[in-house]
Backbone as CSV, one residue per row, in Angstrom:
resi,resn,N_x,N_y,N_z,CA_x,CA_y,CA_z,C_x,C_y,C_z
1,UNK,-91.320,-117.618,72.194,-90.290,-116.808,71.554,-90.668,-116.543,70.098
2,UNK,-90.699,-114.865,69.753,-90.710,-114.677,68.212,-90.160,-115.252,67.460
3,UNK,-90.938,-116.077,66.098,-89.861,-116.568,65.456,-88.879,-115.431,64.704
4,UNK,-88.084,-115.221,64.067,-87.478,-114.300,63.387,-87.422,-114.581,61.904
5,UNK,-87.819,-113.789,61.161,-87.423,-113.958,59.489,-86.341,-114.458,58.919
6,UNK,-86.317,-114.878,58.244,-84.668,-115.780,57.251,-84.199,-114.637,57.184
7,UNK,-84.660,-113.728,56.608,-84.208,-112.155,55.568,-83.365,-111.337,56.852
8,UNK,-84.331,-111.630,58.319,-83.881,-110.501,58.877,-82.681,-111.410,59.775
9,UNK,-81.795,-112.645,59.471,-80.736,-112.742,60.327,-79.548,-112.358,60.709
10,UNK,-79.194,-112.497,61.629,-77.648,-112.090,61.609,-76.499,-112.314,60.808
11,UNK,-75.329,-111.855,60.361,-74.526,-111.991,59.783,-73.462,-111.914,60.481
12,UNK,-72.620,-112.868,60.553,-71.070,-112.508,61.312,-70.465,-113.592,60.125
13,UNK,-68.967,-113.067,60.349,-67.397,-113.351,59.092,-66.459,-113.285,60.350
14,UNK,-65.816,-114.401,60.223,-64.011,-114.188,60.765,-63.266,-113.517,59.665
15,UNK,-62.570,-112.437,60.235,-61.569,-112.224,59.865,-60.201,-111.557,60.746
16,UNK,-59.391,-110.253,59.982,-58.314,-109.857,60.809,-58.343,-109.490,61.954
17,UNK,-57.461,-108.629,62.295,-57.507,-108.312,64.172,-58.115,-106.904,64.166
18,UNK,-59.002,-106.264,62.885,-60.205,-105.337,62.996,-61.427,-105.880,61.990
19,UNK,-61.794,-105.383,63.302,-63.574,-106.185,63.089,-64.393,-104.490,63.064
20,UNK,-65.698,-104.874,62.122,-66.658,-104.370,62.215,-68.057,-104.125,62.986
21,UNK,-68.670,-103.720,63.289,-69.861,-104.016,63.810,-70.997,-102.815,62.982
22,UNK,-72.223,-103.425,62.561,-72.901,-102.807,61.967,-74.057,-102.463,62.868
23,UNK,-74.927,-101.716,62.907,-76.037,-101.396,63.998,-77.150,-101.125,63.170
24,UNK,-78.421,-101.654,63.056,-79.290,-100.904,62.201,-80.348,-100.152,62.868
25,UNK,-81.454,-99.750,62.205,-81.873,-98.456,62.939,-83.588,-99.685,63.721
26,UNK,-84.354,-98.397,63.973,-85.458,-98.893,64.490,-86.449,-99.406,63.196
27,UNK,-87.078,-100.449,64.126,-88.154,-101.382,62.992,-87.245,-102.148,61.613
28,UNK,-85.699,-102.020,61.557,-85.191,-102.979,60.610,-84.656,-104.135,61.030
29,UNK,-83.553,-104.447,60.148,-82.646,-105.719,60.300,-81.733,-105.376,59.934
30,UNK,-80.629,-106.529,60.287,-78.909,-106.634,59.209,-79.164,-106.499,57.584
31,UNK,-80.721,-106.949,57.040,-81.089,-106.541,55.438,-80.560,-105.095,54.885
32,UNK,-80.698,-104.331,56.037,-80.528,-102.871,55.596,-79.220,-102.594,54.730
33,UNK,-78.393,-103.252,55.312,-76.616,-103.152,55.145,-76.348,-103.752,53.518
34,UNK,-77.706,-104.309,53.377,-77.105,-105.576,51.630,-76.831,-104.601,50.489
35,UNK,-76.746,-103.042,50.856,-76.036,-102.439,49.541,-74.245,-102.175,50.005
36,UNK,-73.927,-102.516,51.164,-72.466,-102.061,51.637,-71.877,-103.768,51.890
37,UNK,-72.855,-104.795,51.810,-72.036,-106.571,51.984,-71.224,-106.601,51.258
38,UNK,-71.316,-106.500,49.752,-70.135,-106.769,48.591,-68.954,-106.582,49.310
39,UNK,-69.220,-104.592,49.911,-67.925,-104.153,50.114,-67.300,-104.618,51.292
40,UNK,-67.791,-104.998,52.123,-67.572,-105.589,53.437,-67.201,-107.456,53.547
41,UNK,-67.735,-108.170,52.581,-67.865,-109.556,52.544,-66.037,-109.608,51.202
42,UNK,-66.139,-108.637,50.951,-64.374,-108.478,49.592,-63.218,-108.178,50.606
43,UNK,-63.391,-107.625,51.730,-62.734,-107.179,52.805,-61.914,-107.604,53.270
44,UNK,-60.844,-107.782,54.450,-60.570,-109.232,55.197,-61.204,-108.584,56.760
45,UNK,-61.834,-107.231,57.111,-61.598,-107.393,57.987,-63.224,-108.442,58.967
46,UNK,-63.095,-108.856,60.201,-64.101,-109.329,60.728,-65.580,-108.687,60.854
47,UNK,-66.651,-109.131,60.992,-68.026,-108.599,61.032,-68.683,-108.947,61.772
48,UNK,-69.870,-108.076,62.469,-71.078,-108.290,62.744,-72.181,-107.586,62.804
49,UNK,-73.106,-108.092,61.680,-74.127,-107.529,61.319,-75.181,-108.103,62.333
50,UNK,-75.722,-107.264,63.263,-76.220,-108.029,64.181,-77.879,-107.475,64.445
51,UNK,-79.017,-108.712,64.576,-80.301,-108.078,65.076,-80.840,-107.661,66.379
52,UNK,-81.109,-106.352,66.578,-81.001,-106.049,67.669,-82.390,-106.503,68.026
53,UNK,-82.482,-106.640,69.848,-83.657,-107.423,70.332,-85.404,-106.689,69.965
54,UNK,-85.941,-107.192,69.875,-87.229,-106.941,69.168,-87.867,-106.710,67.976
55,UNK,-86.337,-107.131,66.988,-86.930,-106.858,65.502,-86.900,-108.067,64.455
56,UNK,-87.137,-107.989,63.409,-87.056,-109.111,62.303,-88.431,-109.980,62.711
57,UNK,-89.120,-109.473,63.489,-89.779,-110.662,63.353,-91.715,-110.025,63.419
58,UNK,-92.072,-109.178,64.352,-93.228,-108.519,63.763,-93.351,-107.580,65.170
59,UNK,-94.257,-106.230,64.957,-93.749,-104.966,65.630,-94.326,-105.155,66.742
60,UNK,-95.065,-105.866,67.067,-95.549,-106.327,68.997,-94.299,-106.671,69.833
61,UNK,-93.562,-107.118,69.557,-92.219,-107.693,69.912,-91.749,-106.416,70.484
62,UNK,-91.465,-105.312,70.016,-90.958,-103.927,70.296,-91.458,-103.733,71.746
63,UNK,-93.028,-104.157,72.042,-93.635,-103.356,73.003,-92.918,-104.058,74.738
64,UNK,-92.278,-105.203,74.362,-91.800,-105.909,75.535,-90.012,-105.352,75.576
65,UNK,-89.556,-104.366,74.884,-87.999,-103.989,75.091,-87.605,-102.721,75.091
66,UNK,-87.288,-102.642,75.994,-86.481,-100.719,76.319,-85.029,-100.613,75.998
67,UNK,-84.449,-99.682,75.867,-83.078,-99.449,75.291,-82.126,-100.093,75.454
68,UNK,-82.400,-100.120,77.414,-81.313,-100.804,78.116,-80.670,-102.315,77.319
69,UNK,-82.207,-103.263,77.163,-81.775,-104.800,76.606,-81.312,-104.223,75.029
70,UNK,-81.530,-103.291,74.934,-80.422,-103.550,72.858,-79.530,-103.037,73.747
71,UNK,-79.315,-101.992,74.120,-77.710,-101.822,74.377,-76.844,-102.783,75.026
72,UNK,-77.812,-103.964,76.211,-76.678,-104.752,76.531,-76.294,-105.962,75.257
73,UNK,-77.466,-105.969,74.428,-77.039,-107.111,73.424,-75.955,-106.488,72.633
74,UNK,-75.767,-104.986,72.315,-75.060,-104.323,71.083,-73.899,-104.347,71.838
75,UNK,-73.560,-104.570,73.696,-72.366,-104.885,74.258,-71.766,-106.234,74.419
76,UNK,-72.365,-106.951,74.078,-72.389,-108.248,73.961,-71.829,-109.026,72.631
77,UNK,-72.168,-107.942,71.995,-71.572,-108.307,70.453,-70.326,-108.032,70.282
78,UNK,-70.151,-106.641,71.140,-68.626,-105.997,70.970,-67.571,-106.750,71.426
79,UNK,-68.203,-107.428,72.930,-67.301,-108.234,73.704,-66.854,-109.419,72.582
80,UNK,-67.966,-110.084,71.889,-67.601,-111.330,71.443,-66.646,-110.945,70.087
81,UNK,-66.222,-109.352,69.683,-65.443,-109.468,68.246,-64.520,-108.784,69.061
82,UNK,-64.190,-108.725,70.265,-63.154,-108.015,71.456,-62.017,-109.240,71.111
83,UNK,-63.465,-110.554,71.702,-61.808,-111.270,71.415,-60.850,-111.966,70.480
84,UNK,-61.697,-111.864,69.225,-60.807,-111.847,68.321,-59.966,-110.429,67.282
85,UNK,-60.360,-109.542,67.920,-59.618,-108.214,67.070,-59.447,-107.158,68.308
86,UNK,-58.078,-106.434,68.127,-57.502,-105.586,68.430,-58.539,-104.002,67.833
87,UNK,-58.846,-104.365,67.196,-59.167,-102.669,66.717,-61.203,-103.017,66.422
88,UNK,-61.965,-102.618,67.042,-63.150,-102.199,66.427,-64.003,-101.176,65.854
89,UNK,-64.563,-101.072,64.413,-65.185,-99.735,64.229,-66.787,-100.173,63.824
90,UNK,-67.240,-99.317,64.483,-68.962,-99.489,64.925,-69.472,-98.480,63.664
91,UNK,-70.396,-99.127,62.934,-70.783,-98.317,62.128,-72.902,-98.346,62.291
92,UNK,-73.512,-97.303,62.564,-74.662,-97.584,63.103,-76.080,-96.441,62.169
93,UNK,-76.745,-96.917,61.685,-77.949,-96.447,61.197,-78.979,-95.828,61.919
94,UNK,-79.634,-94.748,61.992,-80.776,-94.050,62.520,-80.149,-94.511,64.420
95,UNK,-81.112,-95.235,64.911,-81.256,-95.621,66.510,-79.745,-96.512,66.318
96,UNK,-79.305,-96.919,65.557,-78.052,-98.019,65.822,-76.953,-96.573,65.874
97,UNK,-77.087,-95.552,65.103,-75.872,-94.740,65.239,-76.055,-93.757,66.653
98,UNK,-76.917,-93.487,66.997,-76.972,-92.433,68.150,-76.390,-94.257,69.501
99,UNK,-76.607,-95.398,69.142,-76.287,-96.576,70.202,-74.914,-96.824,70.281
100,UNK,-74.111,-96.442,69.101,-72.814,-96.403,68.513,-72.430,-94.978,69.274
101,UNK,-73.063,-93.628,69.103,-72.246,-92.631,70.015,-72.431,-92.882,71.590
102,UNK,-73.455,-93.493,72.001,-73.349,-94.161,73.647,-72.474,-95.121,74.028
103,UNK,-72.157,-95.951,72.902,-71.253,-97.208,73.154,-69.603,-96.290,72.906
104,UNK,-69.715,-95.699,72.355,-68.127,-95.370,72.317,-68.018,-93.980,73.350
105,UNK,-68.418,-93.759,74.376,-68.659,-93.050,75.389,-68.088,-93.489,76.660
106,UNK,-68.415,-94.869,76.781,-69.211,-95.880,77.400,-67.660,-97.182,77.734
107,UNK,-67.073,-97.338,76.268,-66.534,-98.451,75.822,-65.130,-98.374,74.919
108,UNK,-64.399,-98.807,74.772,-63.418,-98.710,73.864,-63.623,-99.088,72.692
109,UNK,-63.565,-98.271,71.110,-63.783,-98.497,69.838,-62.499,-97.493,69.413
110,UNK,-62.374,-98.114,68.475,-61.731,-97.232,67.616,-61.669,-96.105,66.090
111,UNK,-63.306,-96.127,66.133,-63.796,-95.049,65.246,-65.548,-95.866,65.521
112,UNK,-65.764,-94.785,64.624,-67.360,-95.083,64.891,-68.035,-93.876,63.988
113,UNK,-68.864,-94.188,62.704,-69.091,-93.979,61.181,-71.073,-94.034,62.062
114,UNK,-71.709,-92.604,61.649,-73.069,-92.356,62.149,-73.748,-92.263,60.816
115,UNK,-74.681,-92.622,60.667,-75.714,-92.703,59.348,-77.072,-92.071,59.784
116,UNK,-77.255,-91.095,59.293,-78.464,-90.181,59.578,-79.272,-90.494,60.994
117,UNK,-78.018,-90.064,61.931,-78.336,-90.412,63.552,-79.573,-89.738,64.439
118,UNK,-80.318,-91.018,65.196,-81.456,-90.390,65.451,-81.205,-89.721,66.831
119,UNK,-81.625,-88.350,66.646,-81.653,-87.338,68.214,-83.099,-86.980,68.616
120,UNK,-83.359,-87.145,69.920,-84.677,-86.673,70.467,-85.829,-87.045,69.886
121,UNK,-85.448,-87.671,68.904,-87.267,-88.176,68.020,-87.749,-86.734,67.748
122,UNK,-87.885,-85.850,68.027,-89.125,-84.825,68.253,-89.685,-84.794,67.095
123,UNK,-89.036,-84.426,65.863,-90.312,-84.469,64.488,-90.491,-85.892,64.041
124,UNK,-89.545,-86.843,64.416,-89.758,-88.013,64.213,-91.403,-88.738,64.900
125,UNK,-91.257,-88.151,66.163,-92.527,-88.438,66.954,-93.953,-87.591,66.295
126,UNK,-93.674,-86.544,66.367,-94.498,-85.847,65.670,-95.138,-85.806,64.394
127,UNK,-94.011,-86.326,63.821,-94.122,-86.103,62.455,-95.447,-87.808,61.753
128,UNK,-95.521,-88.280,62.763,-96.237,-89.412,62.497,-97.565,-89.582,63.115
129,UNK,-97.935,-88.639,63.712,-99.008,-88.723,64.643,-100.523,-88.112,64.105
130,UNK,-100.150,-87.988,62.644,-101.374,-87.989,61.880,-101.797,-89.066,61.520
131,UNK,-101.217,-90.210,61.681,-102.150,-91.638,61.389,-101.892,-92.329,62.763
132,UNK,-103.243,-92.719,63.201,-103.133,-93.184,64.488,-103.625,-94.800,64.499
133,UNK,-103.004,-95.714,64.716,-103.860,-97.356,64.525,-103.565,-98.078,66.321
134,UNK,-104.602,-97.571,66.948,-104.526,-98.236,68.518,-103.486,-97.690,69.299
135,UNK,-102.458,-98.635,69.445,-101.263,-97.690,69.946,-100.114,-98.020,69.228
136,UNK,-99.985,-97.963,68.065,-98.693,-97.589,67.185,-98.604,-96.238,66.439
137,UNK,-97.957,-96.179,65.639,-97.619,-95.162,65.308,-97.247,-95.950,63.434
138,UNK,-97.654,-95.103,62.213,-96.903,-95.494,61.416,-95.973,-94.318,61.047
139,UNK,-94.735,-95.376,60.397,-93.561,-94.869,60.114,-93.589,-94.858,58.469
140,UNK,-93.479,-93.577,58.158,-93.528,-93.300,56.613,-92.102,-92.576,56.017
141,UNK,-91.214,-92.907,57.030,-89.848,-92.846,56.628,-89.297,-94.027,55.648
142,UNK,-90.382,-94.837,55.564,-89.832,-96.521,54.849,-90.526,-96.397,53.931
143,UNK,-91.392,-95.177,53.123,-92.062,-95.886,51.885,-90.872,-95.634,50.697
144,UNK,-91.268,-96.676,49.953,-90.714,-97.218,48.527,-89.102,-97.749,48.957
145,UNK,-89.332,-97.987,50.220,-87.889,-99.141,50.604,-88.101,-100.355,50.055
146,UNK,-86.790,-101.282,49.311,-86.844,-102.929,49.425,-86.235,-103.957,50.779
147,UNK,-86.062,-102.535,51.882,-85.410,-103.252,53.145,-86.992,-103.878,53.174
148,UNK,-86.697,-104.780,54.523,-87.598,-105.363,55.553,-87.948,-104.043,56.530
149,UNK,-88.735,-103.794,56.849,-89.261,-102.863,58.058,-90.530,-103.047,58.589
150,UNK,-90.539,-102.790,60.077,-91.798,-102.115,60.562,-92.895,-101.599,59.780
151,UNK,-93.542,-101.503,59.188,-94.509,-99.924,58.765,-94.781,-99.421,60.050
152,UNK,-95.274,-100.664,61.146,-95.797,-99.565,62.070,-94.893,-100.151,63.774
153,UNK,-94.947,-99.081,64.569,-93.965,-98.890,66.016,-94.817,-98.788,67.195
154,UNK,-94.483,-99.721,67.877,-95.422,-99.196,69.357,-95.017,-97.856,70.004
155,UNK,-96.070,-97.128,70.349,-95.696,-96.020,70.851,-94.948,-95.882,72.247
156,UNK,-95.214,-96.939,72.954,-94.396,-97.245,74.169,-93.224,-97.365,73.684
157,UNK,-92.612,-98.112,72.847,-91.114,-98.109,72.579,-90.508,-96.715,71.989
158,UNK,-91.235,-96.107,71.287,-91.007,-95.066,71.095,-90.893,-93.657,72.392
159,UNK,-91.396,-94.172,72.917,-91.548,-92.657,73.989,-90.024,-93.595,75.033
160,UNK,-89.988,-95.056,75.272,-88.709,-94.992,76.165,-87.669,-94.537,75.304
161,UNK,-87.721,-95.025,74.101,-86.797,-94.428,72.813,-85.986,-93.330,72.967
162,UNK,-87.303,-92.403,73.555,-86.667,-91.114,73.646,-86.164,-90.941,74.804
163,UNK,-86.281,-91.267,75.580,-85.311,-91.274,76.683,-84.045,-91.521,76.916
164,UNK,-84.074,-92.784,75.921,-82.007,-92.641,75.480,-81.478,-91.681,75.161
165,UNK,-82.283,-90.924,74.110,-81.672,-89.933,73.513,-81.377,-88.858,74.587
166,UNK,-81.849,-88.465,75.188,-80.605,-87.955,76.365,-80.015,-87.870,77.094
167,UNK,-79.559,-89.468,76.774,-78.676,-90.221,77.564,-77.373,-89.282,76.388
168,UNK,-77.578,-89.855,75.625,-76.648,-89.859,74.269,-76.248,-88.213,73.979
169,UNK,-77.165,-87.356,74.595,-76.454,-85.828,74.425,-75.381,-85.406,75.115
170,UNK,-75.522,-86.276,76.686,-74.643,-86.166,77.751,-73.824,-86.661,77.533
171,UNK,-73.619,-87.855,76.625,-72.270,-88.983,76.396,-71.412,-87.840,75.394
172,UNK,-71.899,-87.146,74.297,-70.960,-86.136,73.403,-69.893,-85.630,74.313
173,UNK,-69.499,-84.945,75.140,-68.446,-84.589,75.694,-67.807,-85.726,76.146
174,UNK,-68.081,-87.166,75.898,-67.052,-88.311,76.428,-66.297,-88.890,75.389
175,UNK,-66.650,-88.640,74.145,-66.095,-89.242,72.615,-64.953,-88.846,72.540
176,UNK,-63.957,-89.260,72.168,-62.402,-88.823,71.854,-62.241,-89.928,70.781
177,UNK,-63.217,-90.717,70.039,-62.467,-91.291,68.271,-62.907,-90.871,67.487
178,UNK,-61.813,-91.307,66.614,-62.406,-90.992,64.587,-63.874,-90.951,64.855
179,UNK,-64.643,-90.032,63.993,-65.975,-90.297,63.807,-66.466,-89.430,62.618
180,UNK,-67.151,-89.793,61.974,-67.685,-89.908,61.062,-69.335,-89.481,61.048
181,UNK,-69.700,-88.339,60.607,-71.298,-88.146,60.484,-71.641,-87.789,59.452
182,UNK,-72.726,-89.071,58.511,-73.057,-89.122,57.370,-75.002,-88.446,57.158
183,UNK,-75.734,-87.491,57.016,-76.463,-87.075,57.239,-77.498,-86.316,55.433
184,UNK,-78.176,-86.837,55.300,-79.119,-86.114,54.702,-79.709,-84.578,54.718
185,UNK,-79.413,-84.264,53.737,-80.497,-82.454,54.209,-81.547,-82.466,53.936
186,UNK,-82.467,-83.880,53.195,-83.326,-83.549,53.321,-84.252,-85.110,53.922
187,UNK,-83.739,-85.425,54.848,-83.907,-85.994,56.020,-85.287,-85.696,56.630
188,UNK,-86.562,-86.981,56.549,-87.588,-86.638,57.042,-88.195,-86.639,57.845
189,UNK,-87.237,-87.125,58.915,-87.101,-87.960,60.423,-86.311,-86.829,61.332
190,UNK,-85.197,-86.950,61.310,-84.005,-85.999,61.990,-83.757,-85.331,60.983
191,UNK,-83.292,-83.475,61.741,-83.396,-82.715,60.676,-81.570,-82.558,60.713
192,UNK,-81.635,-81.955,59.817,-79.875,-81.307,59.252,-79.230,-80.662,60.693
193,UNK,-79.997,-79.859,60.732,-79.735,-78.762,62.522,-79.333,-79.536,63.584
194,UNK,-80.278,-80.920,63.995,-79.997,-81.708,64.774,-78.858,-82.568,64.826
195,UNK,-78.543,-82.953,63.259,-77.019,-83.949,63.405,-75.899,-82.878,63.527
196,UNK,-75.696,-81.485,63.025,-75.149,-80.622,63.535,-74.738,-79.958,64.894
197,UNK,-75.450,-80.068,65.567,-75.758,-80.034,66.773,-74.735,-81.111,67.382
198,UNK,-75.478,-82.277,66.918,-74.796,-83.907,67.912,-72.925,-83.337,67.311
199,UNK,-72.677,-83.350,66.123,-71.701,-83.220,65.539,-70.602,-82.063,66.340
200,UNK,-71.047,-80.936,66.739,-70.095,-79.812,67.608,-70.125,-80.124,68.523
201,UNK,-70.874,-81.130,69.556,-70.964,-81.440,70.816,-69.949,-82.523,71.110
202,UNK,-69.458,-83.504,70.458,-68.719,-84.122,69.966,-66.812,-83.939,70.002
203,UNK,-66.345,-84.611,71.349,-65.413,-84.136,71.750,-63.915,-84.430,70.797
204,UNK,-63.979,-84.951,70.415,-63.122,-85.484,69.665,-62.205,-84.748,68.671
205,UNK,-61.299,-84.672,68.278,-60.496,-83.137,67.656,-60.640,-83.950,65.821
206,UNK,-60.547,-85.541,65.919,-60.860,-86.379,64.561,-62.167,-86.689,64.407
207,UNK,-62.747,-85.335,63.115,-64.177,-85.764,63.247,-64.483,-84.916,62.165
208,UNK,-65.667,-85.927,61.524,-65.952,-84.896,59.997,-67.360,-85.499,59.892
209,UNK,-67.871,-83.919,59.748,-69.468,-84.436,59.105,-69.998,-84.017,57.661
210,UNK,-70.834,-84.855,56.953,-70.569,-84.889,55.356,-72.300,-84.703,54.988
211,UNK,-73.095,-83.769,54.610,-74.164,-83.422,54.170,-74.389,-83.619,52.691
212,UNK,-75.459,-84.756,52.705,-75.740,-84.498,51.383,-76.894,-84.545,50.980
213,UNK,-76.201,-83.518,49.615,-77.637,-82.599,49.639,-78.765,-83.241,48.584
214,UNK,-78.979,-84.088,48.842,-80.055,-84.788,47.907,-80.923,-85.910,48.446
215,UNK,-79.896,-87.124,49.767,-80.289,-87.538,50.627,-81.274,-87.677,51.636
216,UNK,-82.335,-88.507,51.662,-83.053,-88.573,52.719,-82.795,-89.480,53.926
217,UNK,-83.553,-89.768,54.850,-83.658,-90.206,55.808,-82.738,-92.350,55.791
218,UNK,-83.414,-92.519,54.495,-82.861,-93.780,54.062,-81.458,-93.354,53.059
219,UNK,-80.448,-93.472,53.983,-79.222,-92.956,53.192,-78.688,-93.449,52.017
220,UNK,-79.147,-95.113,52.322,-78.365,-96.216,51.411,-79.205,-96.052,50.361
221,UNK,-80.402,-95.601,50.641,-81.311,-96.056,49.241,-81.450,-95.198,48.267
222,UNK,-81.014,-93.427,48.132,-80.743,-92.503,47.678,-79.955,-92.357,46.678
223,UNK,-79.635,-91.694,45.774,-78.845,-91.410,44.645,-77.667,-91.569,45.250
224,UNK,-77.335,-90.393,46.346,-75.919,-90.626,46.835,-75.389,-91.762,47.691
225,UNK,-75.849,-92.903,47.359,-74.926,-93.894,48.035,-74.077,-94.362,47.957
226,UNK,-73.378,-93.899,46.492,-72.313,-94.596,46.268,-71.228,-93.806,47.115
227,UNK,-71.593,-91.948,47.059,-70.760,-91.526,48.405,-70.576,-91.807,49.449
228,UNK,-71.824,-92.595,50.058,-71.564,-92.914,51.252,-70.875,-93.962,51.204
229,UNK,-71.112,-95.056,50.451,-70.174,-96.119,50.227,-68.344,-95.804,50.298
230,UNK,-68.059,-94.334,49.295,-66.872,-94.860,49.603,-66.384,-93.570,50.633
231,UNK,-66.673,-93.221,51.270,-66.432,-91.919,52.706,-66.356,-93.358,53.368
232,UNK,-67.187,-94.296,53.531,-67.179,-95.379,54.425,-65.986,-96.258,54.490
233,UNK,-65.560,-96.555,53.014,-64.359,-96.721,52.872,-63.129,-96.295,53.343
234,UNK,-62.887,-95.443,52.767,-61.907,-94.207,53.177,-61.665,-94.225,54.125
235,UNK,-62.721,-94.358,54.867,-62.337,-93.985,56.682,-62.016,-95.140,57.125
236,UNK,-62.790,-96.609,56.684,-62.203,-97.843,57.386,-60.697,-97.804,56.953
237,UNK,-60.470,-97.939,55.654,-58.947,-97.874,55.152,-58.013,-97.129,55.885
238,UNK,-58.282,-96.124,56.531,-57.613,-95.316,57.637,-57.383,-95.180,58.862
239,UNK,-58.710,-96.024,59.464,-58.433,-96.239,60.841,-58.587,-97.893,60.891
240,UNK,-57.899,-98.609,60.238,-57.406,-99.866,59.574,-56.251,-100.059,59.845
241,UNK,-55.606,-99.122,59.950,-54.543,-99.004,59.935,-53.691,-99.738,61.117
């Protein structure tokens, strides 16, 4: 068994009868989230910042897990803050937010907050296939990050990768909660067009998507984070309720 990094562990908090769940994207950890903890750890409501299977610990790990095992662990998590809270809102990064629009398809939540959500890979896949090392792929969506990440992705996980993703186009006509789509325009992974797209497909009549225009691919790490910080707010404070 991989060992896993200190940096990249899980985080869970008791608290009220609404709980959180955080999702992070591909090749990270729960590290990603340490610019939104303050606001979340000042809170009362419950948490879980959780590592999904094959990461935190080094990118071979990836090549032994397909979607299916994160999604049953990311159901597994839900169940276990099911039974202490009445109300859950899933908030999910890159691959954790397009796992967040399958899970609330899928599952009962009560809002669900998308962070530059990954659709189809296609320039994502592409867009990396000028540096080739055996069979990974590097990911240059992470330079000048202080998260933990990947640099580099097995290409096998990547190509089942994409196969969720249209799982997750078909689930849009099943959504009926609050939701929330937080998106970059200048996004170097998924483009503007594409979260637009996920966003009108999107059944739900409570639903707002928020472009900003300075933003890249790493939302939190951008000038505008403090917007995203408090849109994130706002919306928990509301469907908090």
């Amino acid at each position: 068994m991989e060992k896993i990094l200190e940096q990249c562990q899980p985080v869970y908090k008791d608290g009220t009868t609404t709980g959180i769940m955080l999702i992070h994207g591909i090749g990270s950890c729960p590290h990603f989230w340490n610019a939104l903890m303050p606001q979340f750890n000042d809170s009362p409501f419950a948490l879980r910042n959780m590592l999904l299977p094959g990461h935190g610990s080094e990118p071979s790990t990836l090549k032994k897990v397909d979607w299916h095992e994160i999604f049953i662990h990311i159901k597994q998590n839900l169940f276990e803050l099911r039974k202490q809270c009445k109300r859950v809102i899933v908030i999910g990064f890159d691959l954790g937010a397009a796992m967040g629009l399958h899970l609330s398809a899928h599952y009962q939540l009560e809002g669900l907050i998308c962070l530059s959500t990954a659709f189809l890979n296609r320039k994502y896949y592409f867009f990396h296939q000028n540096i080739k090392i055996s069979d990974y792929i590097r990911d240059k969506t992470i330079k000048n990050t202080p998260h933990f990440y990947y640099e580099l992705l097995p290409k096998k996980f990547i190509r089942r990768i994409n196969q969720f993703y249209k799982h997750v186009y078909d689930d849009l006509q099943d959504i009926y909660i609050p939701t929330l789509m937080i998106h970059g325009a200048r996004n170097e992974a998924y483009s503007v067009n594409d979260a637009k797209l996920l966003y009108e497909k999107i059944a739900s009549p409570d639903k707002k998507i928020l472009i900003l225009e300075h933003s890249r691919h790493l939302i939190l790490d951008g000038q505008e984070k403090a917007i995203v910080a408090r849109e994130i707010a706002s919306f928990l404070e509301k469907q908090a309720r």
